[in-house]
Each structure stands twice: as C-alpha cells, then as structure tokens.
N, C-alpha and C positions, 0 to 999 in steps of 0.2 A: 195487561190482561185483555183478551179481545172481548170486545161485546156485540159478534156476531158468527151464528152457527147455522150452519149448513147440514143436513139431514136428506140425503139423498131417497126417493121412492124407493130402490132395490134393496135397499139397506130394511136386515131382517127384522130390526126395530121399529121400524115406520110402520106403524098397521095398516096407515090414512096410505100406503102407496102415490101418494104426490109429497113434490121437494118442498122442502120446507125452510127457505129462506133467511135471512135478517134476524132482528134481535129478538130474543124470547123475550117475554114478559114474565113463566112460568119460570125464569131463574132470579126474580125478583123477592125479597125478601119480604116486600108492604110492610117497611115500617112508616109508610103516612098512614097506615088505618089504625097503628099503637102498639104499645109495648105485647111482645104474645109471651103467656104464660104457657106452664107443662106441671101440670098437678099427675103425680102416680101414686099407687096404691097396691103393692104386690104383696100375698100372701102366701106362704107356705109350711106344711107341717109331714111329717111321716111319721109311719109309727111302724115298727118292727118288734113283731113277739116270735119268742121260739120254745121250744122244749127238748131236750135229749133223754138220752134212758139206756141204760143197757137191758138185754131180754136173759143174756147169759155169758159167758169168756166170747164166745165166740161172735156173736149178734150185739148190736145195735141199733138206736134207730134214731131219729131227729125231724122234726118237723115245726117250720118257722112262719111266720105269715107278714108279708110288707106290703102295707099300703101309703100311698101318697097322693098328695093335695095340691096343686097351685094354683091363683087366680090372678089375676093384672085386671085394674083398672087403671086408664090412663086418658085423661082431658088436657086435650092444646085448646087454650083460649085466647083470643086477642082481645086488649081493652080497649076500646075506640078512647081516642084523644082528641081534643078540639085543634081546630086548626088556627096554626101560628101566624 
C-alpha cells in the first residue's frame, strides 16, 4: 500500500491550488489519542389517514393526508488513553 500521495494544483479537488506532496497525516486513523466511539440515535414515524365516499353510480371522491418525521442524532467520540 503506498503511503504517499500526490495532489497536483490543477486538479479540480485541490482548492489550496498548490501541489500537495508526501505523506498525509489526514489518512491517519489517531489511534494513539484512543479507542473512538459512534453513538446514533434515528427517529422516525408517519402517519397516513384517508377517507373515500361515493356522491352517487357515477361520482366519487377520496381524500388522504401523509405526514412524516425523521431525525439523526449521531456523536463520534474518542476516549483518550494513557500512554503505553
């Protein structure tokens, strides 16, 4: 696996417009600062009501109503660990 990347200025990724050399650090995982946690919390509910009806042979009518709800909470934490 190489552990070094190259990121040219013209390259449409590069915002910073200069080369970007040698080894990232920002593919580094840090696990010397400790184990990292991921706590989530996703909610969701809908509710759907309707009604039908005839008026006569020929007429009908219908009208329903959907609503929906979701929320995420989600914390990455890391636990510092003492050093070995």
């Amino acid at each position: 696996m190489p552990t070094r990347l190259f990121i040219p200025a013209n390259n449409p990724y590069n915002v910073f417009n200069v080369d970007f050399p040698g080894a990232l650090s920002a593919r580094s995982r840090t696990i010397e600062l400790g184990k990292r946690t991921n706590a989530t919390r996703r909610t969701t509910w809908r509710l759907v009501a309707g009604f039908k009806g005839e008026i006569n042979d020929r007429y009908s009518w219908e009208a329903t109503y959907n609503y929906s709800r979701a929320s995420l909470i989600s914390r990455i934490s890391v636990a510092p660990t003492a050093p070995t």
